[in-house]
C-alpha positions as CSV (number, residue, x, y, z in Angstrom):
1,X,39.3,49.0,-39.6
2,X,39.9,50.4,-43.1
3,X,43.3,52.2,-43.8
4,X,42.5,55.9,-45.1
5,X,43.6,54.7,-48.7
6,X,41.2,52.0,-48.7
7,X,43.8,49.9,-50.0
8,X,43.7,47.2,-46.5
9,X,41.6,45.9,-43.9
10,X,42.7,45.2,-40.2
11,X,41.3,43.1,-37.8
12,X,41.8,42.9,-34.5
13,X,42.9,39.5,-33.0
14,X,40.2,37.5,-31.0
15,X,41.3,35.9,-27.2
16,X,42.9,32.5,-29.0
17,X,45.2,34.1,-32.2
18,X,47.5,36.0,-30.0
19,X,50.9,35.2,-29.7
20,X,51.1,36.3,-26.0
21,X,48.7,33.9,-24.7
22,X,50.0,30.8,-26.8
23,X,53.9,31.4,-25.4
24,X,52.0,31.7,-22.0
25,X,50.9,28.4,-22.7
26,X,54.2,26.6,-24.2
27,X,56.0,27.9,-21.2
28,X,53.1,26.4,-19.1
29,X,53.5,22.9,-20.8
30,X,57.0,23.0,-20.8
31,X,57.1,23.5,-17.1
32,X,54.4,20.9,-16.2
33,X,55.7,18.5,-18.6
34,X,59.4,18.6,-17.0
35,X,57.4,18.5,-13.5
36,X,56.1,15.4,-14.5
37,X,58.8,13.9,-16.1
38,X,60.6,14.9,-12.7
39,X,58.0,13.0,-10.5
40,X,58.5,10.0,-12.4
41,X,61.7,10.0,-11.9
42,X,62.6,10.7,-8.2
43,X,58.9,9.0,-6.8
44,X,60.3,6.2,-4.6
45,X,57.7,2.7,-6.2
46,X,57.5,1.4,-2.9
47,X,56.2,3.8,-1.3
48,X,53.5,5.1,-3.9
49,X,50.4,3.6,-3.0
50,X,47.7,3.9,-6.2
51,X,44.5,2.7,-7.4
52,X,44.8,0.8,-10.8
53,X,43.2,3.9,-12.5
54,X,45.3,5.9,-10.6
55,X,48.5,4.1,-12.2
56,X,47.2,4.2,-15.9
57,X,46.2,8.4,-15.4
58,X,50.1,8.5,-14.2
59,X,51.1,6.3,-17.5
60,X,48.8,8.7,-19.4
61,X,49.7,11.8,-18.6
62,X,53.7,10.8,-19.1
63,X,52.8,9.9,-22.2
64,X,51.5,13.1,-22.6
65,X,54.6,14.8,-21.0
66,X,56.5,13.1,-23.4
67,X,54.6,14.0,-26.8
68,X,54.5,17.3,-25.8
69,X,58.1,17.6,-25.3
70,X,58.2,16.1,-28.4
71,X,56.3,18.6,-30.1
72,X,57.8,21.5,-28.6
73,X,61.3,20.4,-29.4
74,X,60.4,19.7,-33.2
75,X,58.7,23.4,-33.4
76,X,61.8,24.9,-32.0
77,X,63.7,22.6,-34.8
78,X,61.6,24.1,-37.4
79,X,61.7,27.6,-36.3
80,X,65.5,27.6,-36.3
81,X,65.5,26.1,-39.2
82,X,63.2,28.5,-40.8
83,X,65.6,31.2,-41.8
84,X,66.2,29.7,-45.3
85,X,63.0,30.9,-46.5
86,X,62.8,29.2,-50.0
87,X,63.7,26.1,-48.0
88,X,60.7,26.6,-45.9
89,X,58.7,27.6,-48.8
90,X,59.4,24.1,-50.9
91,X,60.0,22.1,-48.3
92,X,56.6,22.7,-46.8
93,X,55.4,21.1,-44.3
94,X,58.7,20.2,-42.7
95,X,59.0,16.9,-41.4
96,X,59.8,18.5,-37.8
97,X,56.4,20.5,-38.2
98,X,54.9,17.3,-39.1
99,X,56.4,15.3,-36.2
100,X,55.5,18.2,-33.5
101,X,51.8,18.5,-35.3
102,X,50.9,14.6,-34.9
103,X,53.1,14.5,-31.3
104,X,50.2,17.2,-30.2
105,X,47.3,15.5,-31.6
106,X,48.0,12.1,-29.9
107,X,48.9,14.2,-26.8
108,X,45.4,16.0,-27.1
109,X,43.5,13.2,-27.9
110,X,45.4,11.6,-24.1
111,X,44.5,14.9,-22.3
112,X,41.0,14.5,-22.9
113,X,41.1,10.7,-21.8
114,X,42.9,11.7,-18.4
115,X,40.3,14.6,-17.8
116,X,37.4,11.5,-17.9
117,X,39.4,9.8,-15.5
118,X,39.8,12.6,-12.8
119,X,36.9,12.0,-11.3
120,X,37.9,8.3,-9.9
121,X,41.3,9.5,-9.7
122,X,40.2,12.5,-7.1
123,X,37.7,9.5,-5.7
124,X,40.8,6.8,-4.9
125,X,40.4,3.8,-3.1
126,X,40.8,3.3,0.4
127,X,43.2,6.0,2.0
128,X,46.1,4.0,2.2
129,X,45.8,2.6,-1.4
130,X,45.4,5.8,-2.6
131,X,47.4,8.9,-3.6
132,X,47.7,12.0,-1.7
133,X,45.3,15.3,-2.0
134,X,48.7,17.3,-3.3
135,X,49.4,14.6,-6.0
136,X,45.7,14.7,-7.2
137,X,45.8,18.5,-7.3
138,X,49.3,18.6,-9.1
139,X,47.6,16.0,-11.6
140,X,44.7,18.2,-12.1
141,X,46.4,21.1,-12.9
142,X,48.8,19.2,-15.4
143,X,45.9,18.4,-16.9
144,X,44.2,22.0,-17.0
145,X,47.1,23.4,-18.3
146,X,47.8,20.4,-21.1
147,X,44.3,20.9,-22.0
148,X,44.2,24.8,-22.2
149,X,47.4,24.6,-24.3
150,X,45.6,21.9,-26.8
151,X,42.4,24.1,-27.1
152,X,44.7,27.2,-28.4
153,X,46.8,24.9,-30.6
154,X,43.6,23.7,-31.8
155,X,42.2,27.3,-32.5
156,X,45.5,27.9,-34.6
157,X,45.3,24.7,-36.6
158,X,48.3,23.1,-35.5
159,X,46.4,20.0,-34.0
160,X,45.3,19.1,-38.2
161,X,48.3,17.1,-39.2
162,X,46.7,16.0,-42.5
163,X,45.6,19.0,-43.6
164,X,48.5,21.0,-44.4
């Protein structure tokens, strides 16, 4: 769309570039990502019966919780941070902007990892080795939603560290 004068152009903004659906998404990871962290915390050892692959998608996706936290924290550093607009303008890119842009990439490159493993995580072992069908769904979905949120970061460039 043309404004009358012909001096701009507009565009309107395709499914990933709006702000609405990438907020949707932080809050998402956010959530999951505490969830997780939570789990790990208050799951009584003794009693959680896993496969060996079933142990290392559980390392994996804390990792992941982690780096994401990461990532999010160091965004919401840079963003208050941010008001000093010649600071932001030399200072560019800001070592928290940095830190949250690598955090996501290693987190991204995890997510895809634990999606390959789902499979033989949703298979298990023998029913008492094995976890139960609401833990496998909660890890699934962690997994959706850390892997829709890395697809939009992805589609706004954030996940290219060394290219700013």
């Amino acid at each position: 769309m043309f404004d009358p004068r012909g001096f701009s152009a507009y565009e309107r903004l395709g499914f990933p570039y709006q702000r609405g659906w990438l907020i949707t998404f932080a809050l998402l990871t956010l959530l999951a990502s505490l969830a997780t962290l939570g789990g790990v915390a208050t799951r009584d050892p003794r009693e959680s019966r896993q496969t060996p692959t079933q142990a290392l998608a559980s390392l994996l996706q804390t990792t992941q919780a982690v780096l994401w936290l990461t990532a999010l924290v160091g965004v919401g550093l840079f963003a208050a941070s941010s008001t000093n607009v010649a600071k932001v303008f030399f200072g560019w890119p800001s070592g928290w902007l940095l830190t949250a842009s690598a955090c996501a990439f290693v987190s991204t490159l995890l997510t895809l990892a634990t999606l390959a493993m789902a499979p033989v995580v949703w298979r298990g072992g023998r029913r008492v080795d094995s976890w139960t069908g609401l833990r496998k769904l909660a890890f699934t979905c962690t997994s959706l939603i850390f892997t829709s949120f890395a697809m939009i970061l992805a589609a706004w460039g954030f996940l290219e560290f060394w290219n700013t």
